[in-house]
C-alpha positions as CSV (number, residue, x, y, z in Angstrom):
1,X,9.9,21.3,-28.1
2,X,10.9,20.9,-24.4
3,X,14.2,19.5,-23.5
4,X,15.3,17.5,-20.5
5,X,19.5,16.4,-20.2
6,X,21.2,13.9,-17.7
7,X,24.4,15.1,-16.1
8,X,27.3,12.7,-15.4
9,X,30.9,12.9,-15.4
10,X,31.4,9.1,-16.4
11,X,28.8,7.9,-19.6
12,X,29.3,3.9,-18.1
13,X,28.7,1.0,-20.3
14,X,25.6,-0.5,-18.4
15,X,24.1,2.8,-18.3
16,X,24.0,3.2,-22.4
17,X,20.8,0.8,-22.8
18,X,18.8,2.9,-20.6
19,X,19.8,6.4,-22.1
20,X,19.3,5.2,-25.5
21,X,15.7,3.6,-24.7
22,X,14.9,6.6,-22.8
23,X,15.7,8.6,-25.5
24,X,13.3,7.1,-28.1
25,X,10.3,7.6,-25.6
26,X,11.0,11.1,-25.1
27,X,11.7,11.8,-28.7
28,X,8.2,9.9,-29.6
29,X,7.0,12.4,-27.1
30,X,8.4,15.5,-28.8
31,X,11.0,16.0,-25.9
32,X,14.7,16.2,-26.8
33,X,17.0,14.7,-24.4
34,X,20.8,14.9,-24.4
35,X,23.5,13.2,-22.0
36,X,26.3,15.4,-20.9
37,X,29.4,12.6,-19.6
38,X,33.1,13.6,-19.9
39,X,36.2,12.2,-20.0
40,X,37.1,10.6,-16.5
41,X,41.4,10.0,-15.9
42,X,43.4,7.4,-16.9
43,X,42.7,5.5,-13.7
44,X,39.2,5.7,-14.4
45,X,39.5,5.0,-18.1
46,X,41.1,1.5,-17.3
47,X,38.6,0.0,-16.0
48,X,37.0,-0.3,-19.3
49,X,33.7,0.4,-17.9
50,X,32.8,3.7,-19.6
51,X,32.1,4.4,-23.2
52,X,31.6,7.3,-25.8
53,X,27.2,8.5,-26.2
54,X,27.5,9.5,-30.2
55,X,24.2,11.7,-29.8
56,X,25.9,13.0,-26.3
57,X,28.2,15.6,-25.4
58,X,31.2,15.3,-23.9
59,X,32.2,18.0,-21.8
60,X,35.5,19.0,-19.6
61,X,36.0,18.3,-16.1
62,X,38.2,20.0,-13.3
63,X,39.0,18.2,-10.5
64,X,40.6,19.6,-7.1
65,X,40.1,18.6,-3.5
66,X,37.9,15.6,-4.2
67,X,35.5,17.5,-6.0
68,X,34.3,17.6,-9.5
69,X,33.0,20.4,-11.9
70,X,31.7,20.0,-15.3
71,X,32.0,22.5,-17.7
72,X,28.2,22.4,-18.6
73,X,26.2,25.0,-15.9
74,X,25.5,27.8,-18.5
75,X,24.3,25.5,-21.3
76,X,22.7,23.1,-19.3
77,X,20.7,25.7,-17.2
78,X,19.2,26.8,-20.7
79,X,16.9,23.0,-20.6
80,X,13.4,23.0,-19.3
81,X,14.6,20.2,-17.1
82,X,18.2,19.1,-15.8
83,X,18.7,15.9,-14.3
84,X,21.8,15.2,-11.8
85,X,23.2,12.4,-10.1
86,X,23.2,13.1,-5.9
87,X,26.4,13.2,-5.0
88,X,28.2,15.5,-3.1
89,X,31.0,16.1,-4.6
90,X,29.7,17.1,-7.9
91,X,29.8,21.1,-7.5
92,X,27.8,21.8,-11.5
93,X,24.8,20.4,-9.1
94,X,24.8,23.5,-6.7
95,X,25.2,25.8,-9.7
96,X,22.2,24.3,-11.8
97,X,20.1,24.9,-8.2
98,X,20.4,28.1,-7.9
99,X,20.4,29.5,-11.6
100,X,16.8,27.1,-11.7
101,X,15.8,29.8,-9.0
102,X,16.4,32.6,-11.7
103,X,15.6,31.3,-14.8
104,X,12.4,29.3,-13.6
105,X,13.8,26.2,-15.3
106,X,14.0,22.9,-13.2
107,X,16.5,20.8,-12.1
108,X,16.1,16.9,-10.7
109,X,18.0,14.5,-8.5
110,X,18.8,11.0,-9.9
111,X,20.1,8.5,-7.1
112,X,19.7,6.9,-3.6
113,X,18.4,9.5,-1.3
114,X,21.6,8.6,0.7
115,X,24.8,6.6,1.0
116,X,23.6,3.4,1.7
117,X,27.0,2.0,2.4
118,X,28.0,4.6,5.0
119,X,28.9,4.0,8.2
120,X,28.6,7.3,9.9
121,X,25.1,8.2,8.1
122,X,24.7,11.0,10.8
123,X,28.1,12.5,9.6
124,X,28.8,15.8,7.8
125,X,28.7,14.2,4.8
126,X,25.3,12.5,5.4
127,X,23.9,15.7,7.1
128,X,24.8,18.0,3.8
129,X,23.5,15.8,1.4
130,X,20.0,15.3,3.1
131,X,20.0,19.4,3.3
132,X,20.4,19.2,-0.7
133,X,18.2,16.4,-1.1
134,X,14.7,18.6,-0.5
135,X,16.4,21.3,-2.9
136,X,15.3,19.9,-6.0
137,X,12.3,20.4,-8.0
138,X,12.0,16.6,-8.7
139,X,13.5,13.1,-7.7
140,X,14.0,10.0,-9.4
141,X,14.5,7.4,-6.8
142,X,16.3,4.3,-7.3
143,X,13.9,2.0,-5.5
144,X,10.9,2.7,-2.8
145,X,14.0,2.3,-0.4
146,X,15.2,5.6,-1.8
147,X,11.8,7.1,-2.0
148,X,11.1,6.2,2.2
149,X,13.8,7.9,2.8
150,X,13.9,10.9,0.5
151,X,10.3,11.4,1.9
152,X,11.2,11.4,5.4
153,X,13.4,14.4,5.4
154,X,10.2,16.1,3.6
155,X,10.0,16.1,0.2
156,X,6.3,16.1,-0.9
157,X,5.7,12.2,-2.3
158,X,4.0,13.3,-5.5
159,X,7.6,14.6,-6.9
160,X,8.8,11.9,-6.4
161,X,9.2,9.2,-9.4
162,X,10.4,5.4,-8.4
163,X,12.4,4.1,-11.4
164,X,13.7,1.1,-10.1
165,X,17.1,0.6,-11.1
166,X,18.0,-2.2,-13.2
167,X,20.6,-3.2,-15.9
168,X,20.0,-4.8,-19.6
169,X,19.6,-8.4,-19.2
170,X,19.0,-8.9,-23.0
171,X,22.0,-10.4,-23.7
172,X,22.4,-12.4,-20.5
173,X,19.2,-14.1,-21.0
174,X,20.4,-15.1,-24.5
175,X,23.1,-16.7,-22.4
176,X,21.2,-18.5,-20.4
177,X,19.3,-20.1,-23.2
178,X,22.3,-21.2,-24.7
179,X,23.1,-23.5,-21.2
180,X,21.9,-26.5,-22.5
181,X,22.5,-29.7,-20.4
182,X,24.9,-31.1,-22.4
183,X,26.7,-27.6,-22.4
184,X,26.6,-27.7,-18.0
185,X,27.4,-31.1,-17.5
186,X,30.6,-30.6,-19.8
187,X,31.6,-27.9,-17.3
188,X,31.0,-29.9,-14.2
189,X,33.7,-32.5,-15.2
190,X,35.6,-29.7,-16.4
191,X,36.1,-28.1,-13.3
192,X,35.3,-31.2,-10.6
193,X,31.7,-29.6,-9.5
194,X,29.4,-32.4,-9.0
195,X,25.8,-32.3,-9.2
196,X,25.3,-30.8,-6.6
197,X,23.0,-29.3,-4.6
198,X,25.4,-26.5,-5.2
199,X,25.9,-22.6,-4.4
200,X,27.0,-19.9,-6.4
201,X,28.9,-16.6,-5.5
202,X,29.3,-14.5,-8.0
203,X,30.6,-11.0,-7.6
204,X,33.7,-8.9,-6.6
205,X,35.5,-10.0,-3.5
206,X,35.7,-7.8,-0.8
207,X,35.2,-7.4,3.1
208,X,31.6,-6.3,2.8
209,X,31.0,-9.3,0.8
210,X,32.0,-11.1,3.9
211,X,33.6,-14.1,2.7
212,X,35.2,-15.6,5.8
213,X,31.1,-15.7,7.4
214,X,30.0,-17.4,4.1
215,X,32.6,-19.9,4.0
216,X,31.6,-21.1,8.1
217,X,28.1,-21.2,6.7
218,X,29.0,-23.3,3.9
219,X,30.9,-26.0,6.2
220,X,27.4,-25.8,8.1
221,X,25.3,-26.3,4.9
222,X,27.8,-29.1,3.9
223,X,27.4,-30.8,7.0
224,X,23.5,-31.3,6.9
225,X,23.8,-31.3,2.7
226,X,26.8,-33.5,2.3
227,X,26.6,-33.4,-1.5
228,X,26.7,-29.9,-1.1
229,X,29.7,-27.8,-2.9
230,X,30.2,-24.4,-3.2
231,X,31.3,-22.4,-7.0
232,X,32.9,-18.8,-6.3
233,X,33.3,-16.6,-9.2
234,X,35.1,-13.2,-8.5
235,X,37.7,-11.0,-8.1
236,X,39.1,-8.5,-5.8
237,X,41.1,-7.7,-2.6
238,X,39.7,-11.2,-0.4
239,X,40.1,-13.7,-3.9
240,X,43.3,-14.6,-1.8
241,X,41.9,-15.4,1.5
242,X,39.2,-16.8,-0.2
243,X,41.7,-19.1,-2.3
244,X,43.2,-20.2,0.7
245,X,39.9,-21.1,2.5
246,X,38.9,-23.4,-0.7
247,X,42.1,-25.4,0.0
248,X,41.4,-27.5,3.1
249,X,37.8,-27.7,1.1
250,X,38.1,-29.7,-1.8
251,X,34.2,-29.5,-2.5
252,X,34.9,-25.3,-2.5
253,X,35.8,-24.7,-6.1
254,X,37.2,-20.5,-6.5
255,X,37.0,-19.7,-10.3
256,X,38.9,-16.3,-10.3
257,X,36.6,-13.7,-12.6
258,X,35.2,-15.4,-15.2
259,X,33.5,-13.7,-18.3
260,X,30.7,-13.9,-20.5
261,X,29.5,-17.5,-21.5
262,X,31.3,-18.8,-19.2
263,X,30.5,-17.2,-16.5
264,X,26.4,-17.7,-16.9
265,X,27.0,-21.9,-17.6
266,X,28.4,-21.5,-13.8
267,X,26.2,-19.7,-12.7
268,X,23.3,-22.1,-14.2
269,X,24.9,-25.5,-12.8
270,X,23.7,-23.4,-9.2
271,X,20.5,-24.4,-6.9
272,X,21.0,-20.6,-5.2
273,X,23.0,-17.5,-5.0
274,X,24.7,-16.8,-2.3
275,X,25.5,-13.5,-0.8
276,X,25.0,-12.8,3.3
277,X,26.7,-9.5,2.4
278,X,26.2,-6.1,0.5
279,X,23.8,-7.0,-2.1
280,X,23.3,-4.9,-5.1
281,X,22.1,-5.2,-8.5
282,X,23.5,-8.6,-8.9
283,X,19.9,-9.6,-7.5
284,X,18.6,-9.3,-11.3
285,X,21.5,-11.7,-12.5
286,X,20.5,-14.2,-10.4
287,X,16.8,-13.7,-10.9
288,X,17.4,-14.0,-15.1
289,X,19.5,-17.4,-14.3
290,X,16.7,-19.0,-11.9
291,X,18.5,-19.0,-9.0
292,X,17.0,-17.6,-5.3
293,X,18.9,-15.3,-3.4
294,X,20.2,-15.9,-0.1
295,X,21.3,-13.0,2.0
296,X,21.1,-11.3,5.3
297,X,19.8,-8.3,7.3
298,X,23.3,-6.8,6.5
299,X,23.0,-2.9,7.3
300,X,24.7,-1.7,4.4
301,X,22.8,-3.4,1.4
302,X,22.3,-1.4,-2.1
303,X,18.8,-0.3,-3.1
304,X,18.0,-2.8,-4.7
305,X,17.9,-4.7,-1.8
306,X,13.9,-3.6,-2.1
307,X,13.5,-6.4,-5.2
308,X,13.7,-9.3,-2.5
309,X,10.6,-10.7,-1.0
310,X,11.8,-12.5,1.8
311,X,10.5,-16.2,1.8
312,X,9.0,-15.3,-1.9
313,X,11.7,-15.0,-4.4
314,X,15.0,-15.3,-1.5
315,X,15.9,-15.7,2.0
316,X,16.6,-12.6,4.0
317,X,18.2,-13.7,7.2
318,X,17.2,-11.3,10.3
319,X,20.2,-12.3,12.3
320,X,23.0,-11.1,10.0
321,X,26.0,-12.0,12.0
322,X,24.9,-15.5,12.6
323,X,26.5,-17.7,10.2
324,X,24.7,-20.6,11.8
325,X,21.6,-19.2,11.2
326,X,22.2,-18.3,7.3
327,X,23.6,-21.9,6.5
328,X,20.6,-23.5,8.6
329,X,18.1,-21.3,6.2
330,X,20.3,-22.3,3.3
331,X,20.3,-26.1,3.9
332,X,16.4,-26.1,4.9
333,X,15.7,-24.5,0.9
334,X,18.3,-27.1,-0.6
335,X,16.6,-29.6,1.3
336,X,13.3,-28.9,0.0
337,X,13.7,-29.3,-3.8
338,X,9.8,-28.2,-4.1
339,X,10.2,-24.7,-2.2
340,X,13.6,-23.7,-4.4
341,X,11.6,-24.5,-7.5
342,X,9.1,-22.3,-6.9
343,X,11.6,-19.9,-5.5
344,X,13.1,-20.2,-8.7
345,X,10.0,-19.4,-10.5
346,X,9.2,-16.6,-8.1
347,X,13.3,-14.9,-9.1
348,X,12.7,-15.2,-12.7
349,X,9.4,-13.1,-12.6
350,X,11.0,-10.4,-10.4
351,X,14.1,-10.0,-13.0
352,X,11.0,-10.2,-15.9
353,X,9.4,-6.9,-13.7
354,X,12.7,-5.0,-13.0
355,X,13.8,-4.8,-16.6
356,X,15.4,-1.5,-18.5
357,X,12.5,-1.4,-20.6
358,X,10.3,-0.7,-17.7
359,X,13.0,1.5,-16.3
360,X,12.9,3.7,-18.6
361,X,8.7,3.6,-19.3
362,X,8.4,4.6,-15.7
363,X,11.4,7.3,-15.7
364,X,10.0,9.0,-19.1
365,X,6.8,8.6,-17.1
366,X,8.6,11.4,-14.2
367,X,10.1,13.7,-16.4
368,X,6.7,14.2,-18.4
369,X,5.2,14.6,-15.3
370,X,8.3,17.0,-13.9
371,X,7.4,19.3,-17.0
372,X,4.2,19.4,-16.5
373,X,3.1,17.9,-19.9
């Protein structure tokens, strides 16, 4: 039997789907496959994001200078395959690497091919990581974003596997069933929202999310949409400058985090979603409620930036420091109630393609062909 095992210091929550459906392909297959996660600090643990694999092993973690080492390199150099996350940091990588030389077994890379957030990307930090990146016998790229790049410092394309990343939207779309009309219009009056046309933000609050430019845009939407109002759902460093912007607004309504049902009946009273900064996997959360994304050319996107078809299933705006340019493509969409529909349509069917399911078909798909079976 040929075994494969994932290597992770934290085992998070939104991950578990994915191992655990990965893990019934392979086992179908006749190949075992085991996570290895351990325990982060308390710091870590408070977030609440991270949770215990019963079939996985937990192993200790040292950490010193910013680095991290797992206590796994002798037992997991003893699998046919050994997939790690790319990160620098993690120093069990460089071990696994070398020992693959000697023992002939094989070890993968899981992640973006870079830091797509960084600012410096020809940096040291940058510089080492691409040196590592063509190290490894096989790569599972996040998006074709990841796999552009991984293949231009290189590595051959047919070791390469695109997973696309994506999260469990099982229980969201459940959610979203459950909006009834009756449900949404009960919330409008709750909260003051009117019918709208109206925007949604929904994610953590900080500078990259560029609040202060969305806020000018929506005064500019507002002003050729004048029934247009504006629903921010979030937390984080800028929820106070963004609190303070909604005040002189009174058509601005800033929820604070929200949870759960909730949070998807807000997010389903929305025409479109509304981010002209770093865009991530919240692109699938918006696709699963109907509603288009609207974003920018911002340099620093995540991967999954890929998912968007400009003029398809969103709007990418080239000019991404123009706020008058995003709220004139914003208020041309809400303007034409025909074009969002099928926008709409067009969102749906990309969080339909991007699922966990097909995650982790096309993954398993990689690590068979990794091993050569």
């Amino acid at each position: 039997m040929k075994r494969v095992c994932f290597i992770y210091p934290p085992s998070y929550h939104y991950r578990r789907p994915f191992h655990e459906r990965l893990r019934e392909i392979l086992r179908e297959a006749g190949v075992d496959y085991v996570v290895y996660y351990s325990h982060l600090g308390k710091r870590d643990r408070f977030k609440n994001d991270t949770v215990d694999i019963e079939w996985g092993r937990c192993v200790p973690l040292t950490r010193f200078s910013g680095q991290e080492y797992q206590h796994v390199l002798l037992e997991a150099s003893g699998y046919d395959l050994a997939i790690v996350q790319q990160e620098n940091k993690l120093l069990v990588n460089y071990g696994l690497l070398a020992l693959s030389r000697l023992r002939g077994n094989k070890v993968a890379y899981f992640g973006h091919g870079r830091n797509f957030q960084s600012r410096n990307p020809d940096g040291a930090g940058e510089r080492f990581k691409q040196f590592w990146a063509t190290k490894a016998d096989w790569w599972f790229a996040y998006t074709d974003e990841t796999r552009r790049h991984v293949e231009s410092l290189g590595y051959p394309s047919e070791r390469i596997t695109v997973f696309n990343n994506a999260v469990d939207t099982t229980e969201l779309r459940q959610q979203v069933a459950a909006a009834d009309e009756g449900r949404l219009e009960a919330l409008r009056r709750q909260f003051g929202i009117g019918p709208g046309p109206i925007g949604v933000f929904i994610g953590s609050i900080y500078p990259d999310k560029r609040m202060g430019f969305l806020v000018e845009a929506a005064d500019l939407i507002r002003s050729r949409v004048p029934d247009f109002e504006f629903v921010v759902i979030g937390g984080g460093s800028d929820l106070p400058l963004t609190e303070e912007l909604a005040r002189t607004r009174p058509w601005m309504h800033v929820m604070g985090p929200r949870f759960g049902q909730e949070k998807v009946d807000l997010m389903c009273v929305g025409h479109v979603f509304l981010m002209p900064g770093l865009m991530g996997l919240a692109i699938l959360d918006a696709g699963v409620t109907g509603l288009p994304i609207a974003t920018t050319a911002f340099p620093w996107h995540s991967p999954e930036i890929a998912y968007l078809e400009p003029g398809v299933n969103g709007l990418l705006v080239a000019d991404w420091q123009n706020s008058q340019a995003y709220g004139d493509a914003v208020a041309d969409l809400l303007l034409d109630p025909a074009r969002r529909s099928a926008m709409a349509d067009e969102a749906r069917a990309m969080a339909d393609r991007y699922s966990i399911e097909q995650m982790a078909q096309r993954f398993a798909a990689g690590v068979f062909k990794a091993l050569g079976t």
